[in-house]
N, C-alpha and C positions, 0 to 999 in steps of 0.2 A: 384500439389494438395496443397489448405491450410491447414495449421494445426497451431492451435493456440498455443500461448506459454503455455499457462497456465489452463486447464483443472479442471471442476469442479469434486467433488468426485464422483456425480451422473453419469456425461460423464466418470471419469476412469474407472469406475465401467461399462459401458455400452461398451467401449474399451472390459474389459477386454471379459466379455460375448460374442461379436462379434466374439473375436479368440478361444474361446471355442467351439461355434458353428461349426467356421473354420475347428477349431480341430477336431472335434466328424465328421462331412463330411468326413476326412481323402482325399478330394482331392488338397489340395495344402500342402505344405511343409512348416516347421516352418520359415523356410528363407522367404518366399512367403510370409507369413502373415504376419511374424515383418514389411515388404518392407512395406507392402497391408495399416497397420493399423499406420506404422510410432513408433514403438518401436524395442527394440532391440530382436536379435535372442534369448537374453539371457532370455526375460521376457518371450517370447512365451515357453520358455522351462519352464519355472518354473509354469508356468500355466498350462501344459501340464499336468506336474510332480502332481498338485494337483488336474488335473480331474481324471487322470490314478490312483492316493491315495487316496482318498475321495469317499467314498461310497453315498455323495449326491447331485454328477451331479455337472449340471452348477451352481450350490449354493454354491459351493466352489467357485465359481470367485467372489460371492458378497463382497461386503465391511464389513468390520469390525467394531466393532463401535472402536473411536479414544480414544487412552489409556491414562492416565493423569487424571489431575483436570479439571472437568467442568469449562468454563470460567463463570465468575464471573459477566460478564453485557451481558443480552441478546443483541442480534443484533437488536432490536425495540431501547434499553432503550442505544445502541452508536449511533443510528440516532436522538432521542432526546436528549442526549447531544451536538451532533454538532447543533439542533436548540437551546438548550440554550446558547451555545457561541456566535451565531449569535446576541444573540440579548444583549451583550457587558458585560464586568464587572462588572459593577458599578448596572448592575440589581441586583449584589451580593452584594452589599454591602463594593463593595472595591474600592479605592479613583480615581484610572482612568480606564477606559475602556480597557486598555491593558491586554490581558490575557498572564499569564507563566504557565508553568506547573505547577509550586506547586499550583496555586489558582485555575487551574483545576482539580488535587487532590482534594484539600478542598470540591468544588463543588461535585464531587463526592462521596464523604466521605458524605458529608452532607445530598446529597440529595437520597442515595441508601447505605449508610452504606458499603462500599465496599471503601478498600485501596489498592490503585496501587503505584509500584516507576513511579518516574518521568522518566527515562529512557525506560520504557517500554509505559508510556503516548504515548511518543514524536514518538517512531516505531508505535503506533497502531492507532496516531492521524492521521498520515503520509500516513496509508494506507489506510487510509480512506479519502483522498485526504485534508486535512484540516490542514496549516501549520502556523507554528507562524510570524504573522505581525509585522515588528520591526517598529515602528515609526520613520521618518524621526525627527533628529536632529536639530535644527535650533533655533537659538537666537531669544528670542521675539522680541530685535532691530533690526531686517535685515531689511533693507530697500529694497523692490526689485527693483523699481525703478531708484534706484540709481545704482544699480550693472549691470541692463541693459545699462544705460548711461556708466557706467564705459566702459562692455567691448564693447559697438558698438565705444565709441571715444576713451579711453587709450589701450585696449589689442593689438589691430592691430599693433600701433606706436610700444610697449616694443617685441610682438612676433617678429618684422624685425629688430628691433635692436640686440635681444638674436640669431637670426638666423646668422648677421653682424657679429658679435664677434664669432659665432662658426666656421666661416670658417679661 
């Protein structure tokens, strides 16, 4: 059977209801349903434990709302910042197109009044599939040209000679 790694709060929450239901039938056994639903014996108990306590029903298996501080950027306004990094730096007003975290911040900061560390930018940029481009390195004077010449005619001759001397 498939089961995904990672479950929305609406699917856990509909998990969890399913072995409530389970449970209130009374014909399979807690073992049976952790198998059935892919959790452990232990959660079916505890689930159990708060139909059997809870005077309202399967409404105890609902979700909770999530304890903490409100996160700070709606999930519309981190899909438009990934389209404003799309469309490069310097639409900011900074000297080259390469984006860092701090001038992500800044962007931030600027444009939604809201401050993040860079360390947590970098995890939430991340999981939102969106990772930093490090520009390739490269002398303005490389000649490419010439470094294809180099290794189709010198590398082959110095690779058989360094091979010659290694035995």
């Amino acid at each position: 059977m498939w089961r995904p790694r990672k479950l929305t709060p609406e699917q856990l929450e509909e998990r969890r209801l399913a072995a409530g239901r389970l449970l209130r039938a009374g014909r399979r056994s807690q073992a049976e349903i952790a198998r059935r639903l892919g959790v452990s014996p232990s959660a079916v108990s505890q689930w159990a434990k708060r139909l059997r306590d809870d005077t309202r029903g399967l409404a105890a298996l609902h979700r909770h709302p999530q304890p903490g501080r409100p996160p700070r950027l709606r999930p519309s306004q981190w899909k438009e910042l990934l389209n404003l990094l799309a469309g490069g730096a310097q639409r900011f007003g900074f000297e080259t197109q390469r984006w860092t975290l701090p001038r992500i911040r800044a962007v931030i900061r600027q444009r939604w009044g809201v401050t993040y560390h860079v360390d947590y930018l970098s995890t939430r940029l991340k999981n939102l599939g969106w990772t930093v481009q490090v520009p390739a390195i490269r002398a303005a004077e490389r000649d490419e040209e010439l470094i294809r010449a180099w290794l189709a005619r010198d590398w082959p001759r110095i690779k058989k000679k360094l091979a010659a001397e290694a035995r």
